[in-house]
ROKOL-497755 format. One line per field, with one value per residue (C-alpha): residue number from 1; residue in three letters; x, y, z negated. Coordinates in pm, 1 decimal. Example, Ala and Ser with C-alpha at 12.3 -4.5 7.8 and 13.67 -1.06 7.14 Angstrom:
# residues 2
i [1	2]
aa [Ala	Ser]
px [1230.0	1367.0]
py [-450.0	-106.0]
pz [-780.0	-714.0]
END
This chain:
# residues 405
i [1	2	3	4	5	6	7	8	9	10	11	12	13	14	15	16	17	18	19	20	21	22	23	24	25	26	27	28	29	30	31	32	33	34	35	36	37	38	39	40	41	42	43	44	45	46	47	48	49	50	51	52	53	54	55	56	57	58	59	60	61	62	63	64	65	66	67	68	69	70	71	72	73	74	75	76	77	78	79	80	81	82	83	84	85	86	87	88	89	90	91	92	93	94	95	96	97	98	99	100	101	102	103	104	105	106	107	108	109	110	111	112	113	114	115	116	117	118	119	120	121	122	123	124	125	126	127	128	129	130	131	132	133	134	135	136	137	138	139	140	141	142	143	144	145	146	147	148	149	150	151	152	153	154	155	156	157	158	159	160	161	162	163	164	165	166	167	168	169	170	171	172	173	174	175	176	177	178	179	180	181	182	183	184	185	186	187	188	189	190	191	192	193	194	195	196	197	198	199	200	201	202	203	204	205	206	207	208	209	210	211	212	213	214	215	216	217	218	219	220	221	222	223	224	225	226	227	228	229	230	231	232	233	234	235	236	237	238	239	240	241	242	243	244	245	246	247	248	249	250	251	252	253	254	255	256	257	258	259	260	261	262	263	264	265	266	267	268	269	270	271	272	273	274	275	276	277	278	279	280	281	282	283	284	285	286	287	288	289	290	291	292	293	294	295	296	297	298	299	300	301	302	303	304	305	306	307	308	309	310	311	312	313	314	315	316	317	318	319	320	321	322	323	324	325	326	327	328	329	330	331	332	333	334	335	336	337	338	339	340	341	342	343	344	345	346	347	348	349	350	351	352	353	354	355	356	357	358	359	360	361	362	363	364	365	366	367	368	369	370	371	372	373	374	375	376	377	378	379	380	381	382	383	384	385	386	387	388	389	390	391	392	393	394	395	396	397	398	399	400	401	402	403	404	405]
aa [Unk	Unk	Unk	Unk	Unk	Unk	Unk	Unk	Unk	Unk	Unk	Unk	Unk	Unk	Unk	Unk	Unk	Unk	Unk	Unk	Unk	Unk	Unk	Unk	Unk	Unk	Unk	Unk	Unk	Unk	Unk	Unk	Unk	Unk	Unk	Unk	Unk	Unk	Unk	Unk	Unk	Unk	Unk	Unk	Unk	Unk	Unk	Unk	Unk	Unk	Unk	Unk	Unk	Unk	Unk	Unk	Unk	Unk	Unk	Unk	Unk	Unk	Unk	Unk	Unk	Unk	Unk	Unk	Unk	Unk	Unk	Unk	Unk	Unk	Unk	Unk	Unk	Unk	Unk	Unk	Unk	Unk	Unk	Unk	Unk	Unk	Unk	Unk	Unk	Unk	Unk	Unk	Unk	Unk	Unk	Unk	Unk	Unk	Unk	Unk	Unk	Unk	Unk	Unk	Unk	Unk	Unk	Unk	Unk	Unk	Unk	Unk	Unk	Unk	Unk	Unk	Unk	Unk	Unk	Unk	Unk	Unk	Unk	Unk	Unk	Unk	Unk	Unk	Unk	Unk	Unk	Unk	Unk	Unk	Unk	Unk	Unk	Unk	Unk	Unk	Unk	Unk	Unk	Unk	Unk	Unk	Unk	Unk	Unk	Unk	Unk	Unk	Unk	Unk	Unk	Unk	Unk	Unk	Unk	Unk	Unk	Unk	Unk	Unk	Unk	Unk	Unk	Unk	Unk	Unk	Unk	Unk	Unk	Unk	Unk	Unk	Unk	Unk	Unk	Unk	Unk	Unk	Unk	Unk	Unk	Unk	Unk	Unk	Unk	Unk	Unk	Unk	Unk	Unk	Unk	Unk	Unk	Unk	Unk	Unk	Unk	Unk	Unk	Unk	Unk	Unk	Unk	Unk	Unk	Unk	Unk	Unk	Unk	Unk	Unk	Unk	Unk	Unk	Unk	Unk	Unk	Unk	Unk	Unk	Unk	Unk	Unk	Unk	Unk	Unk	Unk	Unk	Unk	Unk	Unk	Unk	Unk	Unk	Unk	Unk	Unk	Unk	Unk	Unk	Unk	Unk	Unk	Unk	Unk	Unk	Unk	Unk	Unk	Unk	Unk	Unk	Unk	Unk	Unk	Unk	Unk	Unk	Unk	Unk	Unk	Unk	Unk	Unk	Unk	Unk	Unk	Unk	Unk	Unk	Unk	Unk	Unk	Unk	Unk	Unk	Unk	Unk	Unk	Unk	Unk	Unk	Unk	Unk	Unk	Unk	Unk	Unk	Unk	Unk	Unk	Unk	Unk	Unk	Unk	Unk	Unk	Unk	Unk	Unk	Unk	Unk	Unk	Unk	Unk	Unk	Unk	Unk	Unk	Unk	Unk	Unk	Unk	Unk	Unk	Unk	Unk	Unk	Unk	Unk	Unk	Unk	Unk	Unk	Unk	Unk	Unk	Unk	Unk	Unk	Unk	Unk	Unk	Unk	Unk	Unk	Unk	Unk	Unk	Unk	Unk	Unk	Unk	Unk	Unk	Unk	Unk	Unk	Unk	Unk	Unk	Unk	Unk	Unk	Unk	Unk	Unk	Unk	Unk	Unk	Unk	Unk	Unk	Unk	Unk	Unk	Unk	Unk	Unk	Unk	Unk	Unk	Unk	Unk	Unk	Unk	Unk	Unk	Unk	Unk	Unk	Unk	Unk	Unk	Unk	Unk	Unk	Unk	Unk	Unk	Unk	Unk	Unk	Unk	Unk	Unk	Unk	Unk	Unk	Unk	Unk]
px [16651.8	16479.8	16126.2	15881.6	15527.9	15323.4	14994.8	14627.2	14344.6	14068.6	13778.3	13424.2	13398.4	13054.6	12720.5	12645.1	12484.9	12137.4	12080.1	12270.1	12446.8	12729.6	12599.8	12601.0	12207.1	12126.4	12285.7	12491.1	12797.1	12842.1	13044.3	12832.2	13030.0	12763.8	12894.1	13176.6	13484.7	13735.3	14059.1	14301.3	14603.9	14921.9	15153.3	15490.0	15629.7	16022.3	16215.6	16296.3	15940.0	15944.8	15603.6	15506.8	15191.8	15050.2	14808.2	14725.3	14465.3	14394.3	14167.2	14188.1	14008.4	14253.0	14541.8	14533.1	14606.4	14880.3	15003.0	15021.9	15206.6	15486.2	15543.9	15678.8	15992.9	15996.3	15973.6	16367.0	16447.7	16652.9	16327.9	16584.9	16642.1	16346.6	16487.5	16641.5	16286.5	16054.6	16276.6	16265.3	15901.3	15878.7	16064.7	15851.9	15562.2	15724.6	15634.6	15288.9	15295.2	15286.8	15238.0	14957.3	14759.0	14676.0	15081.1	15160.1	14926.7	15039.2	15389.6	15281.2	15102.5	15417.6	15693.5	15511.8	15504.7	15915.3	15951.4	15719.2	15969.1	16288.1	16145.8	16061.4	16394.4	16576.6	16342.9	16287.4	15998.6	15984.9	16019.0	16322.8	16468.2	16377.2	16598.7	16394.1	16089.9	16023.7	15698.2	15559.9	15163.1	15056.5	14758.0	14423.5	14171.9	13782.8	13557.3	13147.1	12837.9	12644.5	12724.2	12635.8	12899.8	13127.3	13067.5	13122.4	13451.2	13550.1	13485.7	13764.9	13985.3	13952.5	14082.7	14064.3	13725.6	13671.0	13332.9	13311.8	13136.9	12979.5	12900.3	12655.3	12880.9	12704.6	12868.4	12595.8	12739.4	13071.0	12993.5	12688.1	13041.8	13268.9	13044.8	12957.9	13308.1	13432.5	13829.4	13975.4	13933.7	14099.2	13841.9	13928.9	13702.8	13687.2	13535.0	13631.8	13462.0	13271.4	13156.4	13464.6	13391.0	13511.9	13818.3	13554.9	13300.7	13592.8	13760.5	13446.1	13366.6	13669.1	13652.1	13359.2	13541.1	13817.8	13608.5	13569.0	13975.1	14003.6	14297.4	14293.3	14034.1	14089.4	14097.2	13868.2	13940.2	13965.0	14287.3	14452.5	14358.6	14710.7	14668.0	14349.8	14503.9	14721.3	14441.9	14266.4	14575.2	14627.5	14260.3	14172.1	14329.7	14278.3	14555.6	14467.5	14566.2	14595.4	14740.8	14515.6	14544.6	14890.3	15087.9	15440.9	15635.7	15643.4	15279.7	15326.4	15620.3	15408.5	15186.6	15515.6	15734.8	15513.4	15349.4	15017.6	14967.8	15026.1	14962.1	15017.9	14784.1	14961.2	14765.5	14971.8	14822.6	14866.9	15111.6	15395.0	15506.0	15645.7	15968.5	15753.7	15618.8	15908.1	16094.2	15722.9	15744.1	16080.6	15984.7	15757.3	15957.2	16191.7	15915.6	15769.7	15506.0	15304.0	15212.4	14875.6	14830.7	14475.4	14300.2	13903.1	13888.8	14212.3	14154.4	14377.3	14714.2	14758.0	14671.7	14973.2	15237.7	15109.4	15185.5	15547.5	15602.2	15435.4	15635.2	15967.5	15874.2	15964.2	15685.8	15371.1	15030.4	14799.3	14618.7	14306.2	14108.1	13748.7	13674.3	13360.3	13394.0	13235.1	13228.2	13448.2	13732.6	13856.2	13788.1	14016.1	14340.8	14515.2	14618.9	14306.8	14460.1	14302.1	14248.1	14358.7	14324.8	14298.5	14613.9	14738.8	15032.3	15317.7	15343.7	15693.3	15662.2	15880.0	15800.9	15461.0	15282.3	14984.2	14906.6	14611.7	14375.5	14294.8	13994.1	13780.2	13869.3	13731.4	13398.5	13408.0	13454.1	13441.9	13187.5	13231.2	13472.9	13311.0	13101.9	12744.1	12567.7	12442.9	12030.5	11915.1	11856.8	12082.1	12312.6	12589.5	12455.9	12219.5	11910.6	11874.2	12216.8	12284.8	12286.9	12562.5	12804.9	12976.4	13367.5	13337.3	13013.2	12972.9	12772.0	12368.0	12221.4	12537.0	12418.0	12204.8	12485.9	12839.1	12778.7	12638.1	12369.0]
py [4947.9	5207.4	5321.2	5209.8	5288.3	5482.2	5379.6	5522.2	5396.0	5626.4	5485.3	5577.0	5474.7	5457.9	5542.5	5645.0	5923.4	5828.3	6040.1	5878.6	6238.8	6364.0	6506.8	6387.7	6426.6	6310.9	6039.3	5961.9	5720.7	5559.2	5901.6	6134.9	6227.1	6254.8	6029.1	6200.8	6028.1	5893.9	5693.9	5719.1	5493.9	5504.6	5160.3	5255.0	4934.0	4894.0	4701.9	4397.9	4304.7	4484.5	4731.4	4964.8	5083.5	5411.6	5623.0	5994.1	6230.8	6614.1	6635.7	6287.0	6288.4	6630.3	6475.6	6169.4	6374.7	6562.9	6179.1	6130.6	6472.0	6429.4	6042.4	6223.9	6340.5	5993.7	5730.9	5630.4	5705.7	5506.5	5470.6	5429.9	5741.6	5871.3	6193.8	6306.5	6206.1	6427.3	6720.0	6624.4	6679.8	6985.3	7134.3	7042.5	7175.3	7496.0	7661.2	7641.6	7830.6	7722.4	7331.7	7282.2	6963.3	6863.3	6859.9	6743.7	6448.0	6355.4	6339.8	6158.3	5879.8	5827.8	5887.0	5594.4	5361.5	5421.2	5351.5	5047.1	4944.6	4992.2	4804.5	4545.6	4532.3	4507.7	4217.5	4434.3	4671.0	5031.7	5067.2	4913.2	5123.0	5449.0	5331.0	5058.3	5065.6	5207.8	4983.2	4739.1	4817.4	5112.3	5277.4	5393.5	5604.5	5594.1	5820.3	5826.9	5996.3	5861.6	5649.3	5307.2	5330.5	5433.3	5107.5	4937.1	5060.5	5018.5	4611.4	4623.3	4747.7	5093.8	5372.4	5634.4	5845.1	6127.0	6356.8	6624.0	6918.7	6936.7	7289.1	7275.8	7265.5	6975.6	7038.4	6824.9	6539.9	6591.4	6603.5	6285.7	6066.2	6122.9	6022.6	5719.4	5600.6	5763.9	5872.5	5567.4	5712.4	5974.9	6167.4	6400.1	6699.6	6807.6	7101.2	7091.6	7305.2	7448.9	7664.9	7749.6	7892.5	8293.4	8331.0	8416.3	8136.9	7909.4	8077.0	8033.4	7678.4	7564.0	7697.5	7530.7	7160.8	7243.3	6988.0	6736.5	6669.6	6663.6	6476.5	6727.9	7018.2	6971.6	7280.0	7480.6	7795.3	7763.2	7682.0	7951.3	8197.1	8104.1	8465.0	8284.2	7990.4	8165.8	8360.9	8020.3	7903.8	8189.7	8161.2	7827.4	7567.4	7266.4	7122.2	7167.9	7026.5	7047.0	7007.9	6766.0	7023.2	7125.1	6953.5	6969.6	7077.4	7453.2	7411.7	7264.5	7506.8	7803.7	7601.1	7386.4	7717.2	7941.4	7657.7	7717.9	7308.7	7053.9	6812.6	6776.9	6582.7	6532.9	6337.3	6070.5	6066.9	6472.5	6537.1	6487.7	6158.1	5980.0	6123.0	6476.9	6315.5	6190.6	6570.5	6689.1	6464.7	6595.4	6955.0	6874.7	6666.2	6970.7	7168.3	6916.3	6850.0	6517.1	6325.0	6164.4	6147.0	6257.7	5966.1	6074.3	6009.0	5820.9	5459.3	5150.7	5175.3	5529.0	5357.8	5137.0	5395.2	5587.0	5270.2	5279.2	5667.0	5588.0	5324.6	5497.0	5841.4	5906.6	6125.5	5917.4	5978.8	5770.5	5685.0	5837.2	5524.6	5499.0	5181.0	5125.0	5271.3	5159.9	4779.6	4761.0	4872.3	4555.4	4427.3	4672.0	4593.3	4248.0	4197.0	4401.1	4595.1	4451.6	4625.6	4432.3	4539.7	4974.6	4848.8	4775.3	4573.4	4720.6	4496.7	4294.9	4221.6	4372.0	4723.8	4847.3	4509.5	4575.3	4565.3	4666.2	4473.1	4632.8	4397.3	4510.4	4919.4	4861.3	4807.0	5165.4	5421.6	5711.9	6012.4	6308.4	6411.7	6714.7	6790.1	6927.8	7188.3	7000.6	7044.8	7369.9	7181.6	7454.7	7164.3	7300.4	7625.1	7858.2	7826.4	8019.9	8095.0	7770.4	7908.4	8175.7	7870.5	8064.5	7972.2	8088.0	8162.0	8359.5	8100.9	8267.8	8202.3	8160.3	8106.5	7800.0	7675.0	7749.8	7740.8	7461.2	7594.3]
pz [-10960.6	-10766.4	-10774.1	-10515.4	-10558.5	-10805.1	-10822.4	-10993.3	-11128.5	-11235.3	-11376.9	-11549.3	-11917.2	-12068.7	-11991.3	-11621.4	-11503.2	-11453.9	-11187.1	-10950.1	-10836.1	-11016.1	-11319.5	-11661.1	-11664.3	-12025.8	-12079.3	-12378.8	-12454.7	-12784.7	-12922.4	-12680.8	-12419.6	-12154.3	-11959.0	-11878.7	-12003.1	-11742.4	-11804.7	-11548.7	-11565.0	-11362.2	-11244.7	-11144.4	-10937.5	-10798.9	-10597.3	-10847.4	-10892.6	-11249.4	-11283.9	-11577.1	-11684.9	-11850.3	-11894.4	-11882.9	-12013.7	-12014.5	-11723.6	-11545.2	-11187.3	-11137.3	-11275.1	-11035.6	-10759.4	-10971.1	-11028.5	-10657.4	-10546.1	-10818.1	-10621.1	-10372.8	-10584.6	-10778.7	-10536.3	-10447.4	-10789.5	-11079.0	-11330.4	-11581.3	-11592.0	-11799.1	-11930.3	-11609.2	-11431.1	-11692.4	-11565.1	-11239.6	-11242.3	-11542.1	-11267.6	-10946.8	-11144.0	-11215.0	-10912.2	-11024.9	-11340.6	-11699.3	-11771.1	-11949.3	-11998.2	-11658.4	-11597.6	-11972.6	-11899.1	-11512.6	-11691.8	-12009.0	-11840.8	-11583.3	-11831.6	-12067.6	-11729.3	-11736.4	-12087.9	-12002.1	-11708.9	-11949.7	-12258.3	-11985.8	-11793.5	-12118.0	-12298.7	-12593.1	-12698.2	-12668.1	-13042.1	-13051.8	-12775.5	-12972.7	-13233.0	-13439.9	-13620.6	-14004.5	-14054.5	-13829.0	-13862.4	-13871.0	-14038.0	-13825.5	-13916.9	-13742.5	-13744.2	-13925.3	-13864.1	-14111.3	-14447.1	-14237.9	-13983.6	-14284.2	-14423.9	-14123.1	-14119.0	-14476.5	-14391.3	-14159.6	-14408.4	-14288.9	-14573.5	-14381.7	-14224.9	-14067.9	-14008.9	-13743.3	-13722.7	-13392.4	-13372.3	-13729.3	-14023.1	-14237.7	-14569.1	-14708.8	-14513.1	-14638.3	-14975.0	-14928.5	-14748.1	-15032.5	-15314.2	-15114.0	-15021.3	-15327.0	-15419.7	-15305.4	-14902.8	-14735.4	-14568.5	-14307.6	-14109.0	-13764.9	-13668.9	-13350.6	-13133.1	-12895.9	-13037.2	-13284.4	-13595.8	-13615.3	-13883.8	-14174.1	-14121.2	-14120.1	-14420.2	-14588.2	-14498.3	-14580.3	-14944.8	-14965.8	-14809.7	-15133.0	-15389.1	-15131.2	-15137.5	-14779.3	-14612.2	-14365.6	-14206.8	-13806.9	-13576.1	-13761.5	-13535.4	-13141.7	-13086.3	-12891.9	-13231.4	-13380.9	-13600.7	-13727.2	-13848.5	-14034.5	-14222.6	-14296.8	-14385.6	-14663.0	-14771.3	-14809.0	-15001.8	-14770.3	-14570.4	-14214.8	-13859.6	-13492.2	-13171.6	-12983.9	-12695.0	-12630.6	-12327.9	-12433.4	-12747.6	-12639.3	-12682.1	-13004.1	-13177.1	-13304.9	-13498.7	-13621.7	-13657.9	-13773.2	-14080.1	-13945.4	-14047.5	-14205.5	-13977.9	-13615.4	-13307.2	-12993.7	-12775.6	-12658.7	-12322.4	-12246.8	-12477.5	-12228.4	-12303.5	-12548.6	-12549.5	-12629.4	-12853.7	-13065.1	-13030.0	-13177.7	-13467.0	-13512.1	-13498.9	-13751.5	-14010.7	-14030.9	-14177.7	-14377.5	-14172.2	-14082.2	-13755.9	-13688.6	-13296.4	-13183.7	-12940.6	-12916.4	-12568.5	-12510.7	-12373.4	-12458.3	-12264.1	-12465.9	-12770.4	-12724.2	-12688.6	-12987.1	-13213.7	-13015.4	-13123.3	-13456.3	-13564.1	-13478.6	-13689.9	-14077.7	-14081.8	-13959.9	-14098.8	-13999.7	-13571.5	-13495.8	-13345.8	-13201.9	-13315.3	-13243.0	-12869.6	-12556.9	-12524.3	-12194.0	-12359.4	-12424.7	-12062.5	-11865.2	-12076.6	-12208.5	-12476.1	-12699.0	-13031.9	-13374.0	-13705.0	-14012.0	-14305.9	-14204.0	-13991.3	-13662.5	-13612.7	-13363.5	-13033.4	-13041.8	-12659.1	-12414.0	-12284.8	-12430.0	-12471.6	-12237.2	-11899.6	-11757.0	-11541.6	-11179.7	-11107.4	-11404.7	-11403.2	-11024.7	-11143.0	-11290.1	-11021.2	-11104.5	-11051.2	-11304.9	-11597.7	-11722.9	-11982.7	-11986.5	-12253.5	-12574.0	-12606.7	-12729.0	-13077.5	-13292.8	-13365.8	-13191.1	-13024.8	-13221.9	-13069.0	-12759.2	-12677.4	-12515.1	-12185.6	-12285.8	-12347.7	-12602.1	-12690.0	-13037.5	-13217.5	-13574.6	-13776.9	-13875.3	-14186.6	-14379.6	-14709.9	-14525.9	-14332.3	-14493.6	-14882.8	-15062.6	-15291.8]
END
């Protein structure tokens, strides 16, 4: 079997700009991304009819031409192969410099379309060529703004909820979600970024998160600041994770060597691929540590080979899942993923279980993938710095803003 085409498929998810230019203007989708999400997914077709489909992420309308330059060193080749074919292409993007994510996700989303082939070629599902499965549904967590959507989620079963700090540390949100949902759910926080917290503002909010019995504080310093994690990791008594950002497992070993976490967030679309992702979760079970792949702006072919790697690793925590995401979602892919229960059962079909359909991504062409400044409404900037697009930003008013009084 040899490799014949590779193929792209870039679309816009969401809300429109609605100024019919490029911008994001002020639009908003359902989790506020301006308008600026894009999924772009890859189909790798041969010469026995046989096609596999992924996905990538990182920066998608750059990575699609990435995508298209490595075809020139994969076309012709065995697609079985999918070791030898991730080298092939580490090494063709050597000559740039460092991989990051816009090469971590090219890969990822044309390694999983190999894995997709195999599975397919061989009747059996990519879980079962990994080496078998440990469960066969696997827990998802969603994410809650406001004690409403919290229920929503805790009817579907849902045990599992996480709040993000979008620049404003809401500590009275925190502490309002877990008296709601009470001790029976894991509640997680994200304070993602931009603007990161400095190392003391985040020491200091996290001792503050310690009654709330966090699952896990998320990125709570930018995540280059590996020093800083270490301090919050001295100072505060909250587990913490990352890893949402890194492209391949050198990306990931300082905060799995170094115990900087205790749980890791490949993202299963820029991660690398699936084999990455599987040495990652390896990595990490030899230091004790836990896996629960990040998928905030992931569409649905990713979310399929995350349940692959997921069901195939001792140390699984839980998916991240958007569950209540933008309603096309379940028109560009076939079959649509379910929760039951908090759960999501593991596809038995051959290869990944999904293929994606080209008719209906069509309708979404795309027209930007980057983000625009949040309003000057202190939530995420301090007011009047918004047009200094700071990185990192010391937190004013601490008393206010980091300590519950």
């Amino acid at each position: 079997m040899k490799i014949t085409a590779i193929d792209t498929f870039l679309m816009q998810v969401g809300v429109p700009p609605v100024d019919g230019g490029g911008s994001a203007a002020e639009t908003k989708s359902t989790y506020g991304f301006g308008g600026s999400r894009n999924w772009l997914f890859v189909r790798i077709s041969t010469d026995e009819g046989i096609y596999g489909v992924g996905e990538c992420s990182g920066w998608p309308r750059v990575i699609e031409t990435a995508v298209r330059d490595l075809a020139n060193v994969l076309v012709g080749q065995d697609p079985g192969n999918i070791d030898l074919l991730w080298n092939v292409m580490h090494t063709a993007f050597m000559g740039h410099g460092m991989v990051g994510t816009v090469g971590g996700g090219a890969m990822a989303g044309i390694e999983m379309a190999l894995w997709d082939i195999k599975g397919k070629a061989l009747g059996q599902p990519v879980w079962q060529l990994l080496g078998g499965r440990f469960r066969d549904r696997i827990r998802v967590y969603g994410h809650a703004k406001n004690t409403a959507r919290a229920d929503e989620l805790r009817a579907l079963g849902y045990t599992g909820i996480k709040v993000s700090f979008d620049g404003r540390v809401d500590l009275d949100l925190v502490y309002g979600m877990r008296d709601h949902v009470g001790s029976g759910v894991d509640l997680m926080v994200d304070a993602h970024g931009a603007p990161w917290m400095t190392t003391q503002d985040a020491i200091l909010a996290g001792r503050e998160l310690e009654a709330a019995d966090l699952l896990f504080y998320e990125d709570p310093v930018a995540p280059e600041n590996l020093d800083a994690f270490a301090r919050v990791r001295d100072a505060v008594d909250v587990p913490l994770a990352a890893g949402e950002r890194v492209g391949n497992i050198w990306g990931m070993l300082p905060y799995i060597e170094r115990d900087l976490v205790d749980v890791i967030q490949p993202d299963t679309g820029r991660a690398g691929g699936i084999t990455q992702m599987r040495k990652m979760a390896a990595m990490a079970e030899s230091h004790f540590i836990t896996v629960a792949p990040h998928s905030g702006s992931l569409g649905p072919v990713a979310e399929y080979a995350a349940l692959h790697v997921m069901a195939t690793i001792p140390n699984a925590l839980m998916l991240e899942r958007l569950e209540f995401d933008w309603p096309g979602r379940d028109e560009v892919v076939t079959p649509n993923l379910r929760v039951v229960d908090g759960h999501i059962a593991v596809p038995d079909s051959p290869g990944l279980g999904v293929d994606i359909v080209v008719d209906e991504i069509l309708r979404y062409p795309s027209r930007v993938n980057v983000r625009s400044a949040p309003a000057d409404n202190g939530t995420a900037y301090e007011i009047g710095t918004r047009a200094e697009y700071p990185y990192f930003q010391t937190r004013r008013n601490r008393a206010a803003t980091l300590r519950r009084l």
